[in-house]
C-alpha positions, 0 to 999 in steps of 0.5 A, spaced: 131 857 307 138 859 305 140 860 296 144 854 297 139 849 299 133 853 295 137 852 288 138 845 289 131 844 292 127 848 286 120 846 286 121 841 292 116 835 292 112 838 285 116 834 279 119 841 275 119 836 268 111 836 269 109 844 270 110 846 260 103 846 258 106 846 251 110 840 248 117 839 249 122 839 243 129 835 245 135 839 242 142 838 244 146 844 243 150 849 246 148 856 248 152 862 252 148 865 258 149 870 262 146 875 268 142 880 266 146 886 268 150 882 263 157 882 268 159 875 266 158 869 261 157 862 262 157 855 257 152 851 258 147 845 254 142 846 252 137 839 252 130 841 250 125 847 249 119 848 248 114 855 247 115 857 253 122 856 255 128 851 256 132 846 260 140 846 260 145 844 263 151 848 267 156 847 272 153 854 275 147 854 280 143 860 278 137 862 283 130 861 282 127 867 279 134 870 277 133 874 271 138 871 265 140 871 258 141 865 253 144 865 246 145 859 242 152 858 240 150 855 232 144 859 231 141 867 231 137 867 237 138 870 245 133 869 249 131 872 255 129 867 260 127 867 268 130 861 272 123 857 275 128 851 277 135 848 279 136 842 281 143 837 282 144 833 276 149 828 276 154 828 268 158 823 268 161 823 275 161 832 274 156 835 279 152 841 274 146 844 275 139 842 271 136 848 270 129 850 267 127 856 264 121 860 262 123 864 256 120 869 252 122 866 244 
């Protein structure tokens, strides 16, 4: 399977909403995230979180297993993060990527 295909099929048939053992907070922020080697930053919305990971929203793909940083835009906080799924997600007629994380907060 080619990256391409791979960040948009995440987890495949598996629901990836389903795969948090704890409970997910909804909490609409901003956040900045960027790669590991911290060459580039990108914005992104953050929408839930729990104490394992979050979900946000982007206009990029990432890869599954890629290694990212994410920092709140209104709060003291960054977190370290591993990409578990990306999928399309339709905003407003915007083609963004849904993206959950496993990090560790």
């Amino acid at each position: 399977m080619d990256d391409k295909k791979q960040v948009r099929t995440g987890y495949g048939h598996q629901d990836p909403s389903e795969l948090r053992q704890s409970e997910r907070n909804d909490f609409d922020t901003p956040v900045v995230f960027s790669d590991a080697g911290i060459n580039s930053h990108h914005n992104a919305m953050m929408h839930n979180f729990s104490d394992e990971g979050m979900y946000f929203e982007s206009d990029q793909p990432l890869r599954l297993g890629e290694k990212i940083y994410v920092k709140t835009v209104n709060y003291c906080s960054v977190n370290k993060c591993e990409v578990r799924w990306c999928r399309s997600v339709d905003a407003d007629g915007k083609a963004m990527f849904g993206i959950g994380l496993h990090c560790d907060i």
